[in-house]
C-alpha positions as CSV (number, residue, x, y, z in Angstrom):
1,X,-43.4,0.6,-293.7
2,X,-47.1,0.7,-292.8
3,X,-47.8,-0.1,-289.7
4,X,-52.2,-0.7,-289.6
5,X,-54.5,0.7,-287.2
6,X,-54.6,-2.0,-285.5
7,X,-51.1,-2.0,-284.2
8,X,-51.7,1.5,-283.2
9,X,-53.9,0.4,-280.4
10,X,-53.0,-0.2,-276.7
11,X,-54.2,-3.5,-277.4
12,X,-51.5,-4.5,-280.1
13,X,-48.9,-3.5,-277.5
14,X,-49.0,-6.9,-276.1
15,X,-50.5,-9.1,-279.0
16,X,-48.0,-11.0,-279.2
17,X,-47.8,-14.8,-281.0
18,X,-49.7,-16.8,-278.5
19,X,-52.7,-14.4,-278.0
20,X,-54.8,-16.2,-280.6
21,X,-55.1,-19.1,-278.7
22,X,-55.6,-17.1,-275.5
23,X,-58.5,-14.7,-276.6
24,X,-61.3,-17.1,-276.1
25,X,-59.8,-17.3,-272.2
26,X,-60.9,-13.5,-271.8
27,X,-64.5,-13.8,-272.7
28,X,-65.7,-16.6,-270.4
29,X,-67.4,-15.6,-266.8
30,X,-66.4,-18.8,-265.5
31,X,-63.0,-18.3,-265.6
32,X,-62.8,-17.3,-261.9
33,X,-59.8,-19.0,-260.7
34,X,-57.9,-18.0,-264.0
35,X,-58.2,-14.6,-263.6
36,X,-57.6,-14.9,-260.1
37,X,-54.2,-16.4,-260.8
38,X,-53.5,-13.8,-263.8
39,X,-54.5,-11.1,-260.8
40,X,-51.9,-12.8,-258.8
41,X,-49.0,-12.7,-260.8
42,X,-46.6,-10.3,-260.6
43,X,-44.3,-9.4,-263.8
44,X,-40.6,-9.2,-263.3
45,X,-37.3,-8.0,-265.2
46,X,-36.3,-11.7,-265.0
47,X,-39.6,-13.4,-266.2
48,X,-39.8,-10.6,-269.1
49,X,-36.1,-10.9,-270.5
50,X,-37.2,-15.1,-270.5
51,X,-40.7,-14.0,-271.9
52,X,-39.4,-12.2,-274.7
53,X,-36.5,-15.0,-275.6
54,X,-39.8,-17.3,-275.5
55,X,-41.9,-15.3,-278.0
56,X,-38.5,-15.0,-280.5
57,X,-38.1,-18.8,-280.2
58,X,-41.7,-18.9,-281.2
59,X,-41.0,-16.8,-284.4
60,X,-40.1,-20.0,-286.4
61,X,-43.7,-21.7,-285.4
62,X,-45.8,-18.3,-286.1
63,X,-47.7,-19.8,-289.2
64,X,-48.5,-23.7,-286.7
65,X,-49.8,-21.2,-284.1
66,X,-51.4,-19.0,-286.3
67,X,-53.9,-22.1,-286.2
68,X,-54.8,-21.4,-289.6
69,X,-57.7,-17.9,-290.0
70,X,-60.0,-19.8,-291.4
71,X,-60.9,-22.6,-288.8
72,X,-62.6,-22.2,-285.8
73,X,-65.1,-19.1,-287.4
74,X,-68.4,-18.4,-286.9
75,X,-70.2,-21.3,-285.6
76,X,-74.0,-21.4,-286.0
77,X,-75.3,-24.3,-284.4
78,X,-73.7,-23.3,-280.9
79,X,-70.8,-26.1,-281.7
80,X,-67.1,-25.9,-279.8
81,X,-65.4,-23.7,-282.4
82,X,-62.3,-25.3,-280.9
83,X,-60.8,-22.5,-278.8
84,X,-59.6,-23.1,-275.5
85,X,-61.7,-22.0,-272.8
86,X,-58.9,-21.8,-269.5
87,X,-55.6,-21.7,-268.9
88,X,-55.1,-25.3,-269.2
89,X,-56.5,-25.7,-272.2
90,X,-54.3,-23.1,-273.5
91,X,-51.3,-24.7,-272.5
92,X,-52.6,-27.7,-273.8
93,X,-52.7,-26.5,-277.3
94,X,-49.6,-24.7,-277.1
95,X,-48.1,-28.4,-276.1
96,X,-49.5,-29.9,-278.9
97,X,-47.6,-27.6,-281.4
98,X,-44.3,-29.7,-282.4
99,X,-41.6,-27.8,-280.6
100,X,-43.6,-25.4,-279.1
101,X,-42.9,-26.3,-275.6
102,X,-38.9,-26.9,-275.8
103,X,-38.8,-23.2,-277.2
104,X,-40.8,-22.0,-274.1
105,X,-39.3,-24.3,-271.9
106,X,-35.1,-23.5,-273.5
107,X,-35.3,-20.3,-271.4
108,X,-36.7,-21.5,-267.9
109,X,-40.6,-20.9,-268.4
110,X,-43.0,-23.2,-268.4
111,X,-45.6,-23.1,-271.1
112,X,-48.0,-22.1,-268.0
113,X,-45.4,-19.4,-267.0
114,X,-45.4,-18.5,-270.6
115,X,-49.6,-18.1,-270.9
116,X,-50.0,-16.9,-267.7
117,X,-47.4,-13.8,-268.7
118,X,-48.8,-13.2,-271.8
119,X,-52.6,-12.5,-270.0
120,X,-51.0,-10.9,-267.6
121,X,-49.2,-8.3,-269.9
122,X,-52.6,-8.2,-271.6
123,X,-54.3,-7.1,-268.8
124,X,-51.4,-4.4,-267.4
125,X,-51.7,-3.1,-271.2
126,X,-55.7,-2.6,-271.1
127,X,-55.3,-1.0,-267.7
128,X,-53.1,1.1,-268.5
129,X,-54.5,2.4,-271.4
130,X,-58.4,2.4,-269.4
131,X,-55.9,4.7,-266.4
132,X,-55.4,7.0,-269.3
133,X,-59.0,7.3,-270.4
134,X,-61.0,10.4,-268.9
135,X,-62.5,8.9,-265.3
136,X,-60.0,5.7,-265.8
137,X,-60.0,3.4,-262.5
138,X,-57.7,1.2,-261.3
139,X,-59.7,-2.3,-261.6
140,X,-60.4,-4.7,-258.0
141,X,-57.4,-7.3,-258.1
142,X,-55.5,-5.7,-260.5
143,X,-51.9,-5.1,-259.7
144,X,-50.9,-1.4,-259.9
145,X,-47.4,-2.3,-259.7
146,X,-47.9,-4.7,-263.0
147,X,-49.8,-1.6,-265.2
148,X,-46.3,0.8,-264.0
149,X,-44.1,-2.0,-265.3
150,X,-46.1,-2.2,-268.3
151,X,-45.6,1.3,-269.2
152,X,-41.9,1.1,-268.2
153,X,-41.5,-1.4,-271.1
154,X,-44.3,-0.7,-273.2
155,X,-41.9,0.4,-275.9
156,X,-39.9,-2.8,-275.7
157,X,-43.3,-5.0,-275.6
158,X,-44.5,-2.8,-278.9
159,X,-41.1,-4.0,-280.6
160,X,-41.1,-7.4,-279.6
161,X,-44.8,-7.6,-281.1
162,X,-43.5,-6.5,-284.3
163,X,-40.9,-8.7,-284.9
164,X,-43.3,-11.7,-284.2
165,X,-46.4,-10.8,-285.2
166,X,-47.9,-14.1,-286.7
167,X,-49.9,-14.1,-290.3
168,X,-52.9,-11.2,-290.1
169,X,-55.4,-13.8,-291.5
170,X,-56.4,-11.7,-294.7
171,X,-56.3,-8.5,-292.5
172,X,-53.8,-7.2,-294.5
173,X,-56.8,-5.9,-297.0
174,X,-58.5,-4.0,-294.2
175,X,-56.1,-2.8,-293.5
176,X,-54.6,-1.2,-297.0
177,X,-58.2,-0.1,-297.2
178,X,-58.1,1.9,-293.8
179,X,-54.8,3.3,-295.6
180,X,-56.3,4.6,-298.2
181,X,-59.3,5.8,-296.0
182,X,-57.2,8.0,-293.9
């Protein structure tokens, strides 16, 4: 089976179904006390064993949450594009997916529990993958602790992405072409 560049990357490690709706989150400056709580958080055996039963529940709702690739693109005249911009926003459209929230919330996360997880994984994953880099640095605030248990499951994460990665939005072309390429 080919597996494209993209899942190759540290990043794809923890690209898991919701991320779509969470990228937007990363890029914004005013985020403070967002990060500040994705700093704060501290990943668990117990929250990942309910994280992961979350993200297979989610399987079935992939192509809702996929929020269809073609909305929301490039937008010229400095409009909302319609991606949530916090944490609550998230959660918000994660909420208004039909049964989204009763397959988060069937295994004892909230959908906050569930977004704030899914960042936080995020985050571990780029760390650890920065730590590995030539001159890599621990980051202020983040949680060592979170990057080791990252790598400890890293292998598990990897899997779990695979067996819910949600549609590739046409990036299935790129990515037969990068197949060819190499």
């Amino acid at each position: 089976m080919f597996i494209g560049h993209r899942l190759r990357t540290a990043l794809t490690a923890t690209a898991l179904l919701g991320l779509m709706l969470l990228l937007p989150l990363a890029a914004r400056s005013d985020a403070g006390s967002d990060a500040r709580e994705i700093d704060a958080y501290r990943l668990t055996e117990a929250g990942l064993a309910k994280y992961t039963q979350a993200t297979r529940n989610l399987g079935p709702l992939a192509k809702q949450m996929s929020d269809d690739c073609d909305d929301g693109g490039d937008d010229s005249e400095g409009e909302d594009d319609g991606d949530a911009k916090s944490i609550d926003e998230s959660v918000a459209r994660f909420d208004a997916i039909a049964g989204v929230r009763a397959a988060i919330q069937s295994t004892g996360l909230t959908t906050r529990e569930y977004v704030v997880f899914t960042w936080s994984l995020f985050q571990s994953g780029m760390t650890a993958w920065a730590l590995d880099q030539p001159g890599g640095k621990l980051p202020p605030n983040v949680s060592m602790d979170n990057v080791t248990f990252y790598r400890e499951h890293e292998a598990a994460l990897k899997q779990l992405g695979e067996e819910t990665k949600p549609a590739d939005c046409g990036d299935d072309e790129a990515e037969e072409s990068e197949a060819v390429e190499e």
